[in-house]
C-alpha positions, -999 to 999 in steps of 0.1 A, spaced: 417 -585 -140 423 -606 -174 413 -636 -160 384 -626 -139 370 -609 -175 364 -640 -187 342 -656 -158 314 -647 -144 285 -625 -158 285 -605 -185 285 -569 -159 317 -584 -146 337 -585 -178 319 -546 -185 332 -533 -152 368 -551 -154 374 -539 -189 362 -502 -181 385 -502 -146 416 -518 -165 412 -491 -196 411 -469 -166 439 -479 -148 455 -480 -180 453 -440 -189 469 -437 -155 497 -453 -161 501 -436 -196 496 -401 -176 523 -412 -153 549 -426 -178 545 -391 -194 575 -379 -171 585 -355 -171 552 -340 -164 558 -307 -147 541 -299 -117 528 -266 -127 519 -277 -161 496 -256 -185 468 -274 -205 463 -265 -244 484 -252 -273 510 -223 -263 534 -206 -279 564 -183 -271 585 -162 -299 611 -142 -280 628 -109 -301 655 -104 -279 681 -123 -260 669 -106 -226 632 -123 -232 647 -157 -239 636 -176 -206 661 -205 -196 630 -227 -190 598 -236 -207 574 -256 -195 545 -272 -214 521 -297 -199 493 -313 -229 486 -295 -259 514 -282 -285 544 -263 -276 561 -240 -299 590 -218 -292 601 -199 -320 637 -182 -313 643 -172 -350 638 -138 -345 668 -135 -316 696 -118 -327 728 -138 -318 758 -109 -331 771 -98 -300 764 -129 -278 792 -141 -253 779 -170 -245 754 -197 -256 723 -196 -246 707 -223 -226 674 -234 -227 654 -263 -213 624 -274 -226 599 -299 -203 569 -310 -221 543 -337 -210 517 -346 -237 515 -329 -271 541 -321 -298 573 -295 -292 586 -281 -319 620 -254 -312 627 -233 -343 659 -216 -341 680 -192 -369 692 -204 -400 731 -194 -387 727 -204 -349 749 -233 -341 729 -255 -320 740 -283 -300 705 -306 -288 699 -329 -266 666 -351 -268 649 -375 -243 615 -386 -252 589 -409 -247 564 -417 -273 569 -401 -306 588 -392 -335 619 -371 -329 633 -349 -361 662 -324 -355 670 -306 -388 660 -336 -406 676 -365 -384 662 -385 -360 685 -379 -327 689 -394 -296 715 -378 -267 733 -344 -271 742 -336 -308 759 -305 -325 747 -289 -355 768 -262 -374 746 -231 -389 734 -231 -426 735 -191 -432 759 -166 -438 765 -146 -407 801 -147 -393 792 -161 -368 779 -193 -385 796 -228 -384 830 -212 -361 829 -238 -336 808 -215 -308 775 -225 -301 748 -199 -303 723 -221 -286 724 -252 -260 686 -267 -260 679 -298 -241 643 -309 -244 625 -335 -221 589 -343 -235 570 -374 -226 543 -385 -253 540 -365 -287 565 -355 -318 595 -336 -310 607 -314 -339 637 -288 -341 645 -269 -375 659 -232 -385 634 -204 -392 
């Protein structure tokens, strides 16, 4: 495609440089992966209040994701809980309580990652910052893995 741009008429190089930026969007789409198969397009947001309506899965597709667990109550929990997050195009941002200990896990694409300040890549733990009894006792409160493609991938305590 390069080479034929430069030869021939100018409707040649026009219809070459339109099917290569083409072509090139495509692959883009696809190097989003994981791009769910029943993804959603535009902004969405989820803000469970109870550990019951925290879903083990959440699935974005393009537009903004935002899940906003600050609000679940983590005193009588006897076990972590373990959520994924798959996101295709568009920024993720996971807000969890200022006590949780959190241990994340990041695999991205394109974009800026920033988990409570720190750009991280793998699994990572993270003690809590508050005052419950729970907080900074070695048990997790929460285990998030995120997989987003393209976009800014942000996690920080509500």
């Amino acid at each position: 495609l390069m080479a034929a741009a430069f030869t021939g008429g100018r409707r040649a190089r026009g219809g070459l440089i339109t099917l290569g930026l083409v072509l090139s969007a495509a692959v883009l789409v696809a190097a989003t992966e994981p791009f769910p198969t029943d993804a959603q397009i535009g902004d969405r947001t989820f803000a469970p209040r109870t550990v019951a309506a925290v879903d083990e899965t959440y699935r974005g597709g393009v537009g903004d994701l935002t899940i906003d667990l600050s609000d679940v109550p983590l005193a009588n929990l006897d076990e972590p809980l373990r959520i994924d997050v798959e996101h295709g195009i568009g920024n993720v941002e996971v807000v969890v309580p200022r006590s949780a200990d959190v241990r994340v896990s990041v695999e991205h694409g394109l974009g800026e990652v920033d988990v409570f300040g720190e750009s991280v890549d793998g699994p990572r733990t993270f003690p809590g910052t508050g005052s419950a009894s729970w907080t900074g006792d070695d048990e997790l409160e929460f285990v998030i893995d995120i997989e987003a493609g393209v976009g800014e991938v942000e996690v920080s305590r509500g």
